[in-house]
N, C-alpha and C positions, 0 to 999 in steps of 0.2 A: 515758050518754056524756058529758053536761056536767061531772060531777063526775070522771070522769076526766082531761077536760080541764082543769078549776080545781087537780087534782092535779098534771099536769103543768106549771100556771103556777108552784105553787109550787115545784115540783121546779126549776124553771127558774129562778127567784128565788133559790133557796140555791145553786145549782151558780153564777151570777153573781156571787152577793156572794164566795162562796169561790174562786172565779179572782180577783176582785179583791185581795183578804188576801190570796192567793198570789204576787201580782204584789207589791204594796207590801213585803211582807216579804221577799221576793227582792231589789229593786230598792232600793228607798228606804229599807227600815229598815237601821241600821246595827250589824246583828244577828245572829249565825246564831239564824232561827226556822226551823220546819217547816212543812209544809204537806202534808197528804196528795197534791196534784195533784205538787207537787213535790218528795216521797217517791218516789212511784210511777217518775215520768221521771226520777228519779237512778237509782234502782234498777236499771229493764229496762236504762238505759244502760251503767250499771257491770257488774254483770255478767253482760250480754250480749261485753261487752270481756272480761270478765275472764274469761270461756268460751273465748272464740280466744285468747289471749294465754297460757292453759297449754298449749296443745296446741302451740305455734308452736316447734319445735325450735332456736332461736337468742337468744341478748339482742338480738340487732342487729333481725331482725325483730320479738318485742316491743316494742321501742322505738318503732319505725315504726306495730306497729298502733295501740298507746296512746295515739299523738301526738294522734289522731283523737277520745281518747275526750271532752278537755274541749270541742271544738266542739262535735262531733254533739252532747252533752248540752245547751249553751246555745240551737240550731237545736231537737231535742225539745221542750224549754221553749218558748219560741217556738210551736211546732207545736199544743202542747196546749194552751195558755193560749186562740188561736184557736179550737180546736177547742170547748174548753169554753164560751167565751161563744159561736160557733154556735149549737152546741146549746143552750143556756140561752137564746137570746132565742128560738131557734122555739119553747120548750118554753112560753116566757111569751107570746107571740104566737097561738098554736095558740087560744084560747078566744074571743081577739078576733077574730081574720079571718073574712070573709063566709064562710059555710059551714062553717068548725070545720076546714078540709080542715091537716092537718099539713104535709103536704109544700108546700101555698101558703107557710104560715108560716114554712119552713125557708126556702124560696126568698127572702123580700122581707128574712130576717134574713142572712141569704148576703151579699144585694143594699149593704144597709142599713152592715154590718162594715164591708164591704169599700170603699165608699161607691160604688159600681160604677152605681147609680141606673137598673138594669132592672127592677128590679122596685118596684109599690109599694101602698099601698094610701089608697082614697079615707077610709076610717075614721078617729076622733079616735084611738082607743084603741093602733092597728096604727102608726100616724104618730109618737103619743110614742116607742114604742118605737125605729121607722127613726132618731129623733135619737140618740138614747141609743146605740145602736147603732153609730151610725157614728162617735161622740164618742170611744166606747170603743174600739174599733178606730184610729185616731188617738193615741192616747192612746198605748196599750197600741207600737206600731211607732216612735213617738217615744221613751217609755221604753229599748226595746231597742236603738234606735240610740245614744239615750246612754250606755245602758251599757255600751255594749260599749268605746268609750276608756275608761272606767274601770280596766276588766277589762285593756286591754291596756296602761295605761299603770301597773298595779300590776304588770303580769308582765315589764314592759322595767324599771323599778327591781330587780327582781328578780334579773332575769338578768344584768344586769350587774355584778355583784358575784362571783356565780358563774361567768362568764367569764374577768374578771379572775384568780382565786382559782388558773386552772387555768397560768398562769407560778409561781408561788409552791409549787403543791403537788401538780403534777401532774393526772392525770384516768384514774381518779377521784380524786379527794381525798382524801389522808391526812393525820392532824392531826402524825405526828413530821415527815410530808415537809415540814410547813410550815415546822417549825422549823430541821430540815438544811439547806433551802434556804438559809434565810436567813441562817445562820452559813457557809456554803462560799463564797457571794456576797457575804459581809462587807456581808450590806444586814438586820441586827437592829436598827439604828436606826429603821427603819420597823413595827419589828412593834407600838409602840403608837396610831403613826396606821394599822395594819391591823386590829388589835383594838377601836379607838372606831370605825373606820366598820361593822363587824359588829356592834358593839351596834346603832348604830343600827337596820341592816338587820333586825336581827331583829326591834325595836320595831316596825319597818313591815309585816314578813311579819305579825308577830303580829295586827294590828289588819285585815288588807286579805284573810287567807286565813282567820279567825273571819267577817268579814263578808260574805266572798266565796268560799266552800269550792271552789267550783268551780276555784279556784287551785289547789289541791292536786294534782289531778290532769293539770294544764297542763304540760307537760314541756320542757326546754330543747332548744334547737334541735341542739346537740350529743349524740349519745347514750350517752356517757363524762360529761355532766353532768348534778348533780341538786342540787335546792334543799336537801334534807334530807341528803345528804351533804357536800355544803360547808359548810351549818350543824356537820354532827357533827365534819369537821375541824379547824374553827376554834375548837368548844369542845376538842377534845382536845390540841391545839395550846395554849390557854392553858393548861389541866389539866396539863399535863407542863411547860412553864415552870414554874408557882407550884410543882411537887411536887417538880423537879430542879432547879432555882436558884430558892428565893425572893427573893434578895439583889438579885438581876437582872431578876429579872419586871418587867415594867412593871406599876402599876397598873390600866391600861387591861383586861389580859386575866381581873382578877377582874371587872370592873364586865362584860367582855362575857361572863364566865359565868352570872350572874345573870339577865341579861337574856335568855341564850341557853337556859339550861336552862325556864324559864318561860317562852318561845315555843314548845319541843319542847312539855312538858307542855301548855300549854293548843289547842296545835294538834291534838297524839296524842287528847286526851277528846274534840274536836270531828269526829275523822276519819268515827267510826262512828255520829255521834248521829243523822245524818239517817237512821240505816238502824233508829233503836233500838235501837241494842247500844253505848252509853257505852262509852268506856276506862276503866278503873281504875286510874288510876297513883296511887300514894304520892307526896303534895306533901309530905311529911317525911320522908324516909329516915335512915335512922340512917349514919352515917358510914363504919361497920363492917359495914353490910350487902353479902351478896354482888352479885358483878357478873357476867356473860355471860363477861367477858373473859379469858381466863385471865392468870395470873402469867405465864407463859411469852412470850406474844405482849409482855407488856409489857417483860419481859429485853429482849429483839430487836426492840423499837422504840429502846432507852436504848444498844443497842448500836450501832445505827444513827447514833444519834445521837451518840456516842462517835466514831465513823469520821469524823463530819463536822466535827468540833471543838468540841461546843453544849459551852459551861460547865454540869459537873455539881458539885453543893455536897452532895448528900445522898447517904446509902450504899442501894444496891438496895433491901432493904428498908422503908426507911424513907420512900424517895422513893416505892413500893407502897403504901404505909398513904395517903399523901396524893393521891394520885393517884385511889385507889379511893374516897376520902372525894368527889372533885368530879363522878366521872364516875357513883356513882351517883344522882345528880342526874337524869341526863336519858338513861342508857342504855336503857333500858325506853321511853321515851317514840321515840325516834331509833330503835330497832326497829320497832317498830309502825310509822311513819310511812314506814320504808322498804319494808317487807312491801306495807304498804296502796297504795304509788304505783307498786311495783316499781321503786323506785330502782334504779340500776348496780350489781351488785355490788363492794362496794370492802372494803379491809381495814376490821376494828374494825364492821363496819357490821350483823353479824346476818344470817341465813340470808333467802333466798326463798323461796318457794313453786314447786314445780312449777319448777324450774330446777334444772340437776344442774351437780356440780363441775367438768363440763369445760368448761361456760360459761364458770363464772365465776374458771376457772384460766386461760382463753385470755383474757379482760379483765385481768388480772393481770399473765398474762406480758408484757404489751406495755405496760402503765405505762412512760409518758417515762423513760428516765434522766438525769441531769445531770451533762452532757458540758459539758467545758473546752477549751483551745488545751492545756495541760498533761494532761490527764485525755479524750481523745477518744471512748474508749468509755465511759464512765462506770463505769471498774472499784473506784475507790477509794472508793466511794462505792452498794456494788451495792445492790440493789431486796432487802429481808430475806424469808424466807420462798418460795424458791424453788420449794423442792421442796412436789409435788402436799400430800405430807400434813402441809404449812403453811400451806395456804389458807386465806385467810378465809373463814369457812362451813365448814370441814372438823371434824371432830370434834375435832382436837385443841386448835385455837383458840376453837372453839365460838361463833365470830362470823363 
C-alpha cells in the first residue's frame, strides 16, 4: 500500500509540474505551444460546438451558438488547470497525511488551493504542501485575470477595423465592393491610408492570434462580420487595384498584400496545430498556379466595377493573369480559416460545411446596396451575381 502511495506522490508530482508548463505556455510564453491538458480542453470544446452548430438549420443561429465557443473554452481551461493541481497535490499529499487516508489528503489540498483554511494538518510534510498549494492557486486566478484584458483588448483592436470596414464594403465584405464604393463616393483618395492601416492590422492579428489562438475563434459582435473576411476583402480589393490600374494603385495596397497574405498563411498552419493536423499551404506559389475562383466571378466583379466608374488600364484578360498571380497567395489560406471559424458566408470566400446554399443565398440577397439622393434604390450600381446559380459557394463560382 505504501508503494502505491509513493506512486501516487509521483503521479501527483508530474500531473503539477505539467499543469504548470501548461499554464506558462498558454499565458506567459509568447508562443503558440501545446500542451496535452490544453489539447484535450480545446478539443471536447471545439468540437462539442462544432457538433451543434452543423445540425443548427440557420447562419444566424450558428453565429449565436459559436459566439459561446471562445469563452466557455478560456472558463474550461480555467476549470481543468484547478482541477489538475487538485488532484495533483492530494495525489502528493496522500503518503504524508496521518493515516495514508486519500480522501483526508484531497480535503486539506481542496482546503489549501483554494486558501479556504478548513482544513489542515499538524505534519511538516502535509504543511509544505498547504503553502505551495495555496501559492499556486493565487497564482494561477491572478494569471487568469490578467489575461483575460490581454485577450479582450487584442479582440477590441480587432474588431474595430472590421466594423469600420463594413461603410466601405458592405457586410459581409467584398474586396471589388471596396473599391466601387469608393470611386461612386469620389472618396479613392483615402484607399492608401485604408490599405497602410490593414497592413498594420494584420501585423497585429498575426502576432496576437499565433500567440493567442483562442482569438480565432472569438467572433464579432455583428453576425454579417468576420475577421477573416475583412482580411480577404481588403487583400482582394488591393489585388484588383494593382491588376486593373497599375498606374493608379497606391503603393500602400502592395505593401498590405504582403503583409496580408503572410497573416492568412501563418494564421491557416496554426488553426489546426493544436489538434495535430498542421495546414499545408505552399509559401511559394507559382503565379500561374490555379485558383478556387473562377474566370467568370472575376468578369462580374470588373464589370461591377465598370458600372461604378473605378479606372480600368488593362484588357480582361490580361488584368486575370495579374489578378490570379496575387490572390494565389493567400486563397487557400483565407479558405481554410473561413471553414475552420465558420466565417459569414460572403462572395470569393470558399464553401462551408454543413451549410446549404439557401443560407448562404438569403445572406447575399440582403447585402447593403449603395443608395444616393440621385440613385435611391441603388439600381445603378446593382449587387452582381443575383441569381441562385451565382452564389458564392455554388458550383459555378466554386467559392
Amino acid at each position: 500500500m505504501d508503494a502505491l502511495r509513493w506512486g501516487g506522490f509521483v503521479a501527483g508530482l508530474v500531473l503539477v509540474f505539467s499543469t504548470w508548463r501548461s499554464i506558462v505556455t498558454t499565458i506567459i510564453l509568447p508562443r503558440l505551444t501545446t500542451s496535452r491538458i490544453m489539447l484535450l480542453t480545446w478539443a471536447a470544446v471545439f468540437y462539442t460546438f462544432q457538433f451543434v452548430a452543423d445540425r443548427l438549420p440557420r447562419y444566424e443561429q450558428k453565429d449565436r451558438w459559436l459566439a459561446l465557443r471562445g469563452p466557455i473554452a478560456l472558463l474550461a481551461a480555467l476549470v481543468n488547470w484547478m482541477a489538475c493541481f487538485l488532484i495533483g497535490f492530494a495525489l502528493m499529499g496522500w503518503p504524508l497525511v496521518e493515516g495514508g487516508d486519500f480522501g483526508v489528503a484531497l480535503r486539506i489540498a481542496g482546503s489549501s488551493f483554494f486558501t479556504l483554511g478548513v482544513v489542515s494538518s499538524p505534519l511538516g510534510g502535509p504543511t509544505v504542501l498547504e503553502f505551495v498549494a495555496a501559492a499556486s492557486g493565487m497564482i494561477v486566478i491572478a494569471l487568469q485575470i490578467g489575461y483575460l484584458p490581454t485577450i479582450y483588448g487584442a479582440y477590441n483592436r480587432r474588431e474595430t477595423l472590421v466594423t469600420a470596414l463594413s461603410a466601405r464594403a458592405g457586410a459581409p465584405a467584398w474586396g471589388p465592393e471596396v473599391l466601387a464604393r469608393h470611386q461612386i463616393s469620389d472618396a479613392t483618395a483615402t484607399l492608401p491610408a485604408l490599405f497602410a492601416a490593414w497592413e498594420t492590422w494584420a501585423a497585429d492579428i498575426t502576432e496576437s492570434h499565433v500567440s493567442y489562438p483562442w482569438l480565432m475563434v472569438f467572433r464579432s459582435p455583428d453576425p454579417l462580420h468576420s475577421w477573416v473576411i475583412s482580411l480577404l476583402a481588403m487583400l482582394d480589393a488591393a489585388a484588383l487595384s494593382l491588376a486593373l490600374s497599375p498606374s493608379q494603385a497606391p503603393p500602400e495596397a502592395r505593401q498590405c498584400l504582403r503583409v496580408g497574405y503572410v497573416a492568412m498563411r501563418t494564421i491557416a498552419r496554426q488553426a489546426r496545430a493544436p489538434f495535430g493536423k498542421p495546414v499545408l499551404i505552399n509559401t511559394d506559389p507559382h503565379p500561374d498556379d490555379p485558383i478556387a475562383l473562377p474566370y467568370e466571378s472575376f468578369v462580374r466583379a470588373v464589370e461591377h466595377l465598370q458600372r461604378a466608374g473605378f479606372p480600368i488600364e488593362r484588357e480582361m484578360e490580361e488584368a486575370w493573369r495579374h489578378f490570379r498571380g496575387w490572390r494565389v497567395n493567400y486563397e487557400a489560406a483565407a479558405m481554410i480559416l473561413a471553414d475552420f471559424v465558420v466565417a459569414v458566408p460572403a462572395p470569393w470566400s470558399g464553401r462551408r460545411r454543413r451549410m446549404t446554399r439557401q443560407e448562404v443565398y438569403d445572406i447575399f440577397e440582403h447585402r447593403p446596396r449603395f443608395r444616393t439622393p440621385d440613385d435611391p434604390e441603388g439600381v445603378l450600381l446593382p449587387l452582381p451575381g443575383k441569381a441562385k446559380n451565382a452564389l458564392p459557394g455554388s458550383k459555378e463560382q466554386g467559392t
